[in-house]
C-alpha positions in Angstrom: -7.9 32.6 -14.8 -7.9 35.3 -12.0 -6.2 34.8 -9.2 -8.7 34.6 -5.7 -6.9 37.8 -4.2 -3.5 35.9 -2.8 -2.1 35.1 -5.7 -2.9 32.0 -6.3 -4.9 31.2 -9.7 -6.9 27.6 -9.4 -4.2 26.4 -12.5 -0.8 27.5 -10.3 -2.9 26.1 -7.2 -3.2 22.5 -9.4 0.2 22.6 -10.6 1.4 23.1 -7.3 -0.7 20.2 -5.6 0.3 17.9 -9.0 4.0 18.4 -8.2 3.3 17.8 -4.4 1.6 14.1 -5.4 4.6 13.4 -7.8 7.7 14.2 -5.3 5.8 11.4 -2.6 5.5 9.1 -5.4 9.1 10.0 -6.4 10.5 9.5 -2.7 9.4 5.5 -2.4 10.6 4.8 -6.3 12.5 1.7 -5.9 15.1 2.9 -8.7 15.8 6.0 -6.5 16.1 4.8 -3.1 17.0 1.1 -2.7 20.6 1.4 -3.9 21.3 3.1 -0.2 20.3 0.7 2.2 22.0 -2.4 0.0 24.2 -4.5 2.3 27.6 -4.7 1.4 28.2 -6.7 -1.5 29.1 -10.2 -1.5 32.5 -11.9 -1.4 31.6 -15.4 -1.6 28.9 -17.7 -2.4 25.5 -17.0 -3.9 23.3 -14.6 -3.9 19.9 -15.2 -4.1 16.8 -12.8 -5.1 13.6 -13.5 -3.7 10.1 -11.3 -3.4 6.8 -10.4 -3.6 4.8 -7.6 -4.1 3.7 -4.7 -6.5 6.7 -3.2 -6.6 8.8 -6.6 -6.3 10.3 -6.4 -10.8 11.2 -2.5 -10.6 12.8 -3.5 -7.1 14.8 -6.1 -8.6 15.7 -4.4 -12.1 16.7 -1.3 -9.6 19.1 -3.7 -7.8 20.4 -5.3 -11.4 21.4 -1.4 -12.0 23.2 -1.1 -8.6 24.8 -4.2 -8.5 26.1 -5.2 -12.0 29.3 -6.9 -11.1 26.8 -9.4 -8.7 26.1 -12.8 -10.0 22.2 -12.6 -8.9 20.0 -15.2 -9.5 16.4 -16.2 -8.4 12.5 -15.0 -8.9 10.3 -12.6 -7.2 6.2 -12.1 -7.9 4.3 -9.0 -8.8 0.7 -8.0 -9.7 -0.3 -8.9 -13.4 0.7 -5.3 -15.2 3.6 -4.4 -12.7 6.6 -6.7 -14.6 9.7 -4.8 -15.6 12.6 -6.1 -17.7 15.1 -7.4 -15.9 18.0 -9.8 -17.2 19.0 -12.3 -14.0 16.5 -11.9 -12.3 12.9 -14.2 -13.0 9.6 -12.0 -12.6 6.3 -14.1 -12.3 2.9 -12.5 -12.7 -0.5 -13.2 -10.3 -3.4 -12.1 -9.4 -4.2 -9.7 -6.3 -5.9 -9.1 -4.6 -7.8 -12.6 -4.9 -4.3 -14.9 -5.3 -4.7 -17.3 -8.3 -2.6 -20.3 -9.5 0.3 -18.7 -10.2 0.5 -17.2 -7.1 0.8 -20.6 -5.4 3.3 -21.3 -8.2 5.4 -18.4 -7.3 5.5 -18.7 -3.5 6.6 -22.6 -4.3 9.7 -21.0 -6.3 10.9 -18.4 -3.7 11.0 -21.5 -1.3 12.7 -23.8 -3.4 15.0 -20.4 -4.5 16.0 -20.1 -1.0 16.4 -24.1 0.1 19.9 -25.9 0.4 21.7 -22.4 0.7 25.3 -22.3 2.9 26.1 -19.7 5.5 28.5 -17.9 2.9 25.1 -17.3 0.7 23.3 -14.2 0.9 19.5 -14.3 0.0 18.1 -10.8 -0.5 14.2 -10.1 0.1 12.0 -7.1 -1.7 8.7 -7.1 -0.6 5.9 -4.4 -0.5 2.6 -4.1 -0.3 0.3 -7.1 -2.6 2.7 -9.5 -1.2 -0.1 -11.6 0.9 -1.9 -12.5 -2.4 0.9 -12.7 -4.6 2.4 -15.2 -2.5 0.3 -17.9 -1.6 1.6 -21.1 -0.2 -1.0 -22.9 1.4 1.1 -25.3 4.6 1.2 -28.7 4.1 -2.1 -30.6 3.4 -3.8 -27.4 2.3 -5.2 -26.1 -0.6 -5.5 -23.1 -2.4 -9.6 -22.9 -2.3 -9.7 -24.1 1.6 -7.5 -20.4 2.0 -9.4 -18.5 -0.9 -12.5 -19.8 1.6 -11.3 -18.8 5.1 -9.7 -15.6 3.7 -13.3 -14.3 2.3 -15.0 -15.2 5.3 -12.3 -12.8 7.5 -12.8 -10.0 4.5 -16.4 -10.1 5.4 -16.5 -10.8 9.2 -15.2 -7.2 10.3 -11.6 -9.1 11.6 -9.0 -6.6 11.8 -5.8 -6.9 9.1 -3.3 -8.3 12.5 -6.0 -10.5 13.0 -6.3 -11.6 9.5 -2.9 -11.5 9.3 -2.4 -14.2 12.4 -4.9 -16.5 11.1 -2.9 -16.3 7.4 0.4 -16.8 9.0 -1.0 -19.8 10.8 -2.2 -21.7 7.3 0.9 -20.2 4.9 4.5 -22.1 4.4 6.2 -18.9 3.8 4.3 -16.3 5.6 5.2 -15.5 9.4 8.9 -16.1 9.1 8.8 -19.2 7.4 10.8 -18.1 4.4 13.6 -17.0 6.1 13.4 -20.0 8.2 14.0 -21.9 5.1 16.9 -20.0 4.3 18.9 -21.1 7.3 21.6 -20.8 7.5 22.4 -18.4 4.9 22.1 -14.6 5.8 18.7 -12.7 4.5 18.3 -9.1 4.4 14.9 -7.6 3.7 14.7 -4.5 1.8 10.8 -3.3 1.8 8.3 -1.1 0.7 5.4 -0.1 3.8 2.4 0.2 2.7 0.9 0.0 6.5 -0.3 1.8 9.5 2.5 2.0 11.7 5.1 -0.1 8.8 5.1 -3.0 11.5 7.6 -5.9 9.4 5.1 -8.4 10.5 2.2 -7.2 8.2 3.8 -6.4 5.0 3.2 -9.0 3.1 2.4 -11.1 6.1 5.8 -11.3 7.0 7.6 -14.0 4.9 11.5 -12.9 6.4 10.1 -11.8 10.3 9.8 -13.5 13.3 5.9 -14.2 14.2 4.8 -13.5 18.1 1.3 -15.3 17.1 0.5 -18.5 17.8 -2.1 -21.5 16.7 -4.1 -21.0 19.6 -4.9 -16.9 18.6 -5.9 -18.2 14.9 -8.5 -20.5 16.3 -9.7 -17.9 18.7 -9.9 -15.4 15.8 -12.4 -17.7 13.5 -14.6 -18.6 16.7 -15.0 -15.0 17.7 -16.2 -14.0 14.0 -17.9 -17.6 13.7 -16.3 -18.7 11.1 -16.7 -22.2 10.3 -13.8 -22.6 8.0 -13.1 -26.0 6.0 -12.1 -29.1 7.4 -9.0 -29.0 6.5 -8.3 -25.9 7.6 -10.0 -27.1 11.2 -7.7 -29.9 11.1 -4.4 -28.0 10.7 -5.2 -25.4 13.4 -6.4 -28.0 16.0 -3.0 -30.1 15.1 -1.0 -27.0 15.5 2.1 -29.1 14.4 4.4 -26.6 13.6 4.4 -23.3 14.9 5.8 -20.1 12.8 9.2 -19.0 14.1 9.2 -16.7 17.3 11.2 -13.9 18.2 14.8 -14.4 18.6 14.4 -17.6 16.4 16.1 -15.6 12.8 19.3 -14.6 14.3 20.0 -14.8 10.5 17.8 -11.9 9.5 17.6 -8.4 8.8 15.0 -6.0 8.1 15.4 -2.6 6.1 12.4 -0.2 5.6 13.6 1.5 1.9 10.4 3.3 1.7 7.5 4.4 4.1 4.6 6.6 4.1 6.2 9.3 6.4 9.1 9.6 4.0 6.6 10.1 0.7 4.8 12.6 3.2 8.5 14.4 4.0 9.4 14.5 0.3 5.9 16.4 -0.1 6.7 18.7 2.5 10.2 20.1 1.1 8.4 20.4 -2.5 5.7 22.4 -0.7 8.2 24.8 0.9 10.0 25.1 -2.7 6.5 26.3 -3.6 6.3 28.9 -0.9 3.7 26.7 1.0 3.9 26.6 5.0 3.4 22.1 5.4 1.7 20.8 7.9 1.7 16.7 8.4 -1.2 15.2 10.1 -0.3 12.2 10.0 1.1 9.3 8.2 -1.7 6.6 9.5 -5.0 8.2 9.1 -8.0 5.4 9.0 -11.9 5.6 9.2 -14.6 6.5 6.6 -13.4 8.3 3.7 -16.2 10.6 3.2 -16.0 11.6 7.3 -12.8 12.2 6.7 -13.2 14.4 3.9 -15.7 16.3 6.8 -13.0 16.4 9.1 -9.9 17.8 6.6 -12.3 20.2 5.5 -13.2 21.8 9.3 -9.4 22.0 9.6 -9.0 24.0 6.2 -12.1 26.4 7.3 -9.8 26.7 10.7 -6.3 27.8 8.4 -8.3 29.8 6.1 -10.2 31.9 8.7 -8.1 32.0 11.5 -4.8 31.0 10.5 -4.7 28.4 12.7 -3.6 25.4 13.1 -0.8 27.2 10.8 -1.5 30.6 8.3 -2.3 30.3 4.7 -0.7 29.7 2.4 -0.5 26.6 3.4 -0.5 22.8 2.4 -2.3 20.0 4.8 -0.7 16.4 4.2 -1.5 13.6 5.0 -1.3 9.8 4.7 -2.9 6.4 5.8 -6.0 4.4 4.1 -9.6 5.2 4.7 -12.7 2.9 3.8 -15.6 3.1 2.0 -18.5 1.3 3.5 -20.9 0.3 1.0 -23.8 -1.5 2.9 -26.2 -3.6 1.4 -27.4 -1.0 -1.5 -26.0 -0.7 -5.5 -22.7 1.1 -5.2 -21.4 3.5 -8.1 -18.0 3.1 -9.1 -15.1 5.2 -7.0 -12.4 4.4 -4.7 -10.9 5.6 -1.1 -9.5 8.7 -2.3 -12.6 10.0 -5.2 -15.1 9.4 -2.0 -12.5 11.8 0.3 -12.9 14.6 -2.3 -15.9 14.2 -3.0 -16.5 14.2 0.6 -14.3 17.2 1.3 -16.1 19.2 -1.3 -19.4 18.7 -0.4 -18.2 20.0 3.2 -16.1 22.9 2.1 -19.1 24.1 -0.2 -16.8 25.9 -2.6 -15.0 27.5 -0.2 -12.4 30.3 -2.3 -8.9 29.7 -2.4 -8.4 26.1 -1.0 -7.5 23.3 -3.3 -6.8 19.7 -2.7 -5.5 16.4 -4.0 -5.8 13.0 -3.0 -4.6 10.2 -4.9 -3.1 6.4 -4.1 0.8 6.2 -4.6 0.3 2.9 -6.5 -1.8 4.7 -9.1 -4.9 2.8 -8.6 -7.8 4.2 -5.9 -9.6 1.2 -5.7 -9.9 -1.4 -8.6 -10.5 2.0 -11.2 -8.2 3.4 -13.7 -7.2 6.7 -12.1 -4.7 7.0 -8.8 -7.1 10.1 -7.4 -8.3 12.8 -8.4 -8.1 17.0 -7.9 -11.2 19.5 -6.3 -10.9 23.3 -6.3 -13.8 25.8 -5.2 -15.8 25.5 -8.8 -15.7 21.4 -8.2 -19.1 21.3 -7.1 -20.4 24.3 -9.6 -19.1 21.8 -12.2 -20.5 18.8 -11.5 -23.6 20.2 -11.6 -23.6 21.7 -15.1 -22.8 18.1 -15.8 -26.2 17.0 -14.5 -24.8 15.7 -11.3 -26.1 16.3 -7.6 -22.7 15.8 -5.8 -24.6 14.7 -2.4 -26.7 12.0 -3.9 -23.3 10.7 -6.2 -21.7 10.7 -2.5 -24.7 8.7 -1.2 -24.6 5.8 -4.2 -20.3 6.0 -3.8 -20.1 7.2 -7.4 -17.5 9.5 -7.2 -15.1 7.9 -9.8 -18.2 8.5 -12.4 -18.4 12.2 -11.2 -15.0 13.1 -11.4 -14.7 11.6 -14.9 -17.4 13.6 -15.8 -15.8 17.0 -14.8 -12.1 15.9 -16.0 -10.3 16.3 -12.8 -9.1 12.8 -12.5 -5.4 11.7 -11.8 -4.1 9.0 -14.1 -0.8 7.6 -13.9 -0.8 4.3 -14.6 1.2 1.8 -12.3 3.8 3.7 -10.4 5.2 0.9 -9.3 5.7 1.8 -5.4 3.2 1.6 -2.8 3.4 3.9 0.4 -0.7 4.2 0.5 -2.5 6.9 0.2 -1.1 10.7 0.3 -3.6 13.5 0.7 -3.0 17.8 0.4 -5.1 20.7 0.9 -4.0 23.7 -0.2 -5.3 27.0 1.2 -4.3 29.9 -0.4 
């Protein structure tokens, strides 16, 4: 294929974008990066394994590898499809992101993993993103269905995820600190994957092993301002507000390590970019809002690189990172995720621009609830679609951009990666 005048042929421009995607996956692999921020090993008593999450079996096979000579022992939970082999270590399966059975089951066996434990013991917690739904402990008096029924009513209402978060925390036994809290007096060290805006400790995985500045009170002002009548129960427990989750200062016992995050996927892209002979640019590691407007927005600052060299001159790679949305509204949706409707979006805007190129793909390898982690658009994306029958506005429109790029055989498919560091995007302009 000929090149568009810089050099760069739409198959060295897809190569290069493919091996940008794959080096931020690469950088939050668990069986890469958590051997260096293990504590130091230890010398007496048991050590305990614990967590939750969709990277919580490679986690715990990646510490089996770095810590052979360790007597490990206990259980961690992962997404059905996300179990590695390991050999001392249990791995249960659940459901996410609606929690099932088994993830009741397995939050009941971290707690129980981590009860009667001496100050010489060392528990060790891996969790990453899934965590909330894989671990679901419902507090005392509770059950399963009364959360599954608050927790659909705060999906729907518009609440914010630290004010879902507050009102979870507030109806969980392990979330908000309470597994660590039942770990006392034994040391815990958290080793996790960030899959959020910001990688606030509180709100991976709801927090199991951190200290909670929420209290009851906030929960039930949270369901009265969305007017959410949850179950009686659930009233019940709030109104009693019998025991709060453990505050700051509270898990002197505690420590937090981040082995993975967003900005360090987005790093890892940047150097491979560089080794491509590509000028990086980071946005940002925390970009939110409509996917399809942010597709509008990327591609304005591509027209800006490509025409005036500015914010940086071509060639050049945009990156970013973060989780958009896709507001479907009360019509039939197609099928697509996050990142398909940010393509899509971006290509519609960029209207075959020559010479830029972009990616856009979700580090866990699924966009959505689909098959494929993302996809790829170049200047021909919309030229293709189509000859395949396809008006690329009104697929935008019905959110049917998984079915488009299927149809033009530019999605990504990786399968599950395993990690979970969101979403990481890249326009390259030639």
């Amino acid at each position: 294929m000929a090149a568009d005048g810089s050099g760069w042929t739409a198959s060295r421009a897809e190569a290069a974008l493919r091996a940008i995607f794959d080096a931020a996956i690469a950088a939050a692999d668990p069986r890469r990066v958590l051997a260096g921020h293990l504590p130091d090993k230890p010398r007496s008593g048991r050590c305990v394994v614990v967590g939750g999450g969709k990277s919580a079996a490679v986690m715990a096979a990646a510490l089996e590898d770095a810590w052979p000579d360790v007597a490990l022992e206990g259980v961690v939970v992962t997404r059905y499809g996300h179990a590695v082999p390991t050999r001392r270590i249990r791995v249960i399966e659940a459901s996410h992101p609606v929690p099932d059975a088994n993830s009741e089951a397995g939050a009941a066996a971290l707690l129980a993993a981590v009860r009667g434990l001496g100050p010489e013991d060392l528990v060790l917690a891996l969790m990453s993103g899934g965590a909330s739904a894989l671990l679901a402990a419902p507090a005392p008096g509770l059950s399963l269905a009364d959360k599954q029924a608050v927790n659909r009513a705060l999906l729907a209402s518009g609440a914010t995820i630290t004010e879902m978060n507050c009102v979870r925390k507030h109806l969980s036994a392990i979330k908000g600190g309470r597994l660590a809290a039942a770990a006392r007096p034994a040391r815990v060290v958290t080793l996790a994957i960030s899959d959020v805006p910001g990688d606030d400790p509180g709100v991976i995985g709801s927090g199991p092993t951190v200290a909670d500045a929420t209290r009851f009170a906030e929960a039930r002002a949270i369901l009265a301002r969305y007017a959410i009548d949850p179950p009686p129960a659930i009233a019940a427990h709030l109104a009693a507000a019998a025991e709060e989750t453990p505050k700051p200062g509270s898990l002197g016992h505690a420590d937090f390590r981040m082995i993975a995050t967003p900005m360090m996927a987005l790093r890892a892209a940047a150097d491979t970019a560089r080794a491509l002979g590509l000028a990086p640019l980071i946005l940002g590691d925390a970009l939110e809002g409509e996917s399809r407007e942010a597709g509008t927005l990327m591609a304005g600052i591509a027209h800006a690189v490509a025409a005036h060299g500015t914010p940086l001159p071509a060639p050049a790679v945009l990156l970013s990172g973060g989780e958009t949305t896709v507001s479907i509204g009360t019509g039939p949706a197609g099928r697509g995720g996050r990142n398909t409707e940010f393509l899509l979006g971006l290509a519609v805007a960029l209207k075959g621009a020559p010479g830029i190129w972009a990616v856009a793909g979700d580090t866990d390898g699924i966009d959505g609830t689909e098959d494929a982690a993302g996809a790829l658009i170049g200047p021909d994306t919309l030229t293709r679609a189509r000859a395949c029958g396809l008006d690329p506005r009104a697929v935008l429109a019905a959110h049917d951009s998984y079915s488009l790029f299927d149809a033009i055989g530019a999605l990504i498919r990786t399968g599950p990666t395993l990690t979970n560091v969101n979403d990481i995007r890249a326009i390259l302009i030639a």
